[in-house]
N, C-alpha and C positions, 0 to 999 in steps of 0.2 A: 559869588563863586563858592561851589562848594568846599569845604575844610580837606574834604580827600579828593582828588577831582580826576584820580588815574583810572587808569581801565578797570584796574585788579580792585576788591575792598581789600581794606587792611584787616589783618589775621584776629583781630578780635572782631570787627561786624561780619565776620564767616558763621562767630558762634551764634548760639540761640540763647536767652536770658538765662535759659535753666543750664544751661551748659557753662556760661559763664560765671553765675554763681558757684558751682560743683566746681570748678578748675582754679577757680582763686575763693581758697578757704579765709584767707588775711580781709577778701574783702568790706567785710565789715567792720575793722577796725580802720582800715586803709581810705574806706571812699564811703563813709556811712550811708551819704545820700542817694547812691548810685545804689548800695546794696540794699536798702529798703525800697526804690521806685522795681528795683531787676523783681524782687519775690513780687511786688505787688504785681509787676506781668506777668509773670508764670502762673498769679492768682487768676488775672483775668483769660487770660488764655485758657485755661484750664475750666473756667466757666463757658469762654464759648464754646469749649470743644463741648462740651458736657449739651448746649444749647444745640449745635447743629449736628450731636449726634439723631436729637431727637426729630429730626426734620429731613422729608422725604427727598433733599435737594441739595448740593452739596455749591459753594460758593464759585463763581465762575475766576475768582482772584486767581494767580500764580505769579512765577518768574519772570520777567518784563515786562511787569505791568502798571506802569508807575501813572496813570491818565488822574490818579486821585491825588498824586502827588503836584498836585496843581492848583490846589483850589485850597483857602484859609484853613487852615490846622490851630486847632485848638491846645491849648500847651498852659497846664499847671504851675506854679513857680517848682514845687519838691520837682515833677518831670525839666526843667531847665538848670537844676543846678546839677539834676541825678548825669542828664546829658555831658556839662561841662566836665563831670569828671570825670566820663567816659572820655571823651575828645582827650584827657589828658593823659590817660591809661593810653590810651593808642598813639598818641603823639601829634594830634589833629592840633592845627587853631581852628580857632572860632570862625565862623561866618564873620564879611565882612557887613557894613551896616551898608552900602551901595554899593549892591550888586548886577552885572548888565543883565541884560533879556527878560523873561516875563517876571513880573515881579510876584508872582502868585508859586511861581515854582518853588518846592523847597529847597533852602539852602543846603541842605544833607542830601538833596539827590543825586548823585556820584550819573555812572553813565546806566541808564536802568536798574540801580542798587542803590541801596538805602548805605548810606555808609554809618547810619549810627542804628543798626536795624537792630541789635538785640536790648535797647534802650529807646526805641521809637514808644512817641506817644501811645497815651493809652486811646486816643480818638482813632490812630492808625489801625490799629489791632484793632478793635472793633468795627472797623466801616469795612461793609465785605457784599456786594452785591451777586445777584444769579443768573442763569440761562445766559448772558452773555457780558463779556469785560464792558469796562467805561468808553464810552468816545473821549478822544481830546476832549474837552471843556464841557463834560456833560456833567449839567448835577440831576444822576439817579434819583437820588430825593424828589424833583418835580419832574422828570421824565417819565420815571416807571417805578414807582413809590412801593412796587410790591414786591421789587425786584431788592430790595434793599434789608441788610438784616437789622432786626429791633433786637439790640439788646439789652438784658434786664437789668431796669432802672437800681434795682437792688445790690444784684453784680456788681456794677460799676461805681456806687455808693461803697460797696465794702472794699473795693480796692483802691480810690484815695483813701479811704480811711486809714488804711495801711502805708500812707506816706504822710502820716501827722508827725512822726518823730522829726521829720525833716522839716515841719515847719514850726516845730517849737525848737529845732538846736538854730535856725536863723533869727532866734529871737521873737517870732510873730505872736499875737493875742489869739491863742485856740481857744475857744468858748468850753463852759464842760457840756455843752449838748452841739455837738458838732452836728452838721445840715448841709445837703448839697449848695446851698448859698455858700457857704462858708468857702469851699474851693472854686466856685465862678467868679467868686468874689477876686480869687490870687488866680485868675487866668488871663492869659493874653492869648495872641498866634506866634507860630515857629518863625513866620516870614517879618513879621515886624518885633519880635522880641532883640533886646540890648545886648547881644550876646560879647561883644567885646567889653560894655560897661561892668557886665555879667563877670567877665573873666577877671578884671583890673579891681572890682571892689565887693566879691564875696566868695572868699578863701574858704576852703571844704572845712569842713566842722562836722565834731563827733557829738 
């Protein structure tokens, strides 16, 4: 079951990262890991805008469009505790660990809204297909592979990189030559990640 599961989202997944950064100045002493995942999206966002400006085609995604919200989501540890302190700024609980219906759905999928959209993965933000939305259960990836945006291996390197603070205030061994190994290394999915164990034994830290 989703954490918000009403019609309406709640008044902070209305904002946008960068909006919600701007509006809560304290955040970064308040919810460190939440405010360093929020800049690092507005970083990548900002890189794709920059990507599909230069491109003669503009993406077929918009508002109720959730067909990708179905299929294994990729999820960082810095993006799952940045989430839990969003959930707790808004007043959300956690996803339960058995939830009914397809199990591939995300647990944040409210009714066609994201209820934790201005903290959504950085896999969300970047998966964005063209000429036409998703089917239920399609993976564009092997349907229509050109239909699908690539984007730079680079970008997406520089913007975990910008969520290291949050995995050296949990204690974790950061290498000094940090490597995309290094954060697949600390990934799961949204749909199978511990979110209650999440909640019960790792308190926000500055």
């Amino acid at each position: 079951m989703c954490p918000s599961d009403a019609n309406a989202p709640s008044s902070l997944s209305r904002l946008s990262s960068l909006e919600l950064c701007s509006r809560r100045p304290k955040l970064e002493r308040s919810a460190p890991a939440l405010w360093h995942v929020l800049k690092a999206g507005v970083f990548l966002d900002q890189a794709l805008k920059a990507e599909l400006t230069a491109l003669p085609r503009a993406p077929a995604c918009g508002p109720g469009c959730d067909a990708c919200c179905y299929q294994a989501i990729p999820l960082s540890m810095a993006e799952a505790v940045a989430i839990r302190a969003f959930l707790r700024l808004a007043a959300m609980p956690p996803p339960e660990a058995e939830r009914p219906g397809d199990p591939n759905r995300c647990p944040f999928l409210g009714h066609s809204h994201c209820a934790i959209y201005p903290v959504r993965p950085f896999a969300c933000r970047r998966f964005m297909v063209f000429n036409q939305r998703c089917e239920m259960g399609e993976d564009p990836t092997v349907t229509r592979p050109a239909d699908v945006l690539r984007p730079s291996r680079k970008a997406l390197f520089e913007t975990l990189c910008l969520t290291l603070p949050v995995y050296q205030a949990l204690g974790l061994a950061v290498p000094a030559t940090v490597t995309l190994e290094f954060f697949t290394g600390h990934t799961s999915l949204v749909q199978t990640f511990p979110w209650r164990q999440l909640e019960e034994s790792k308190p926000e830290q500055g």
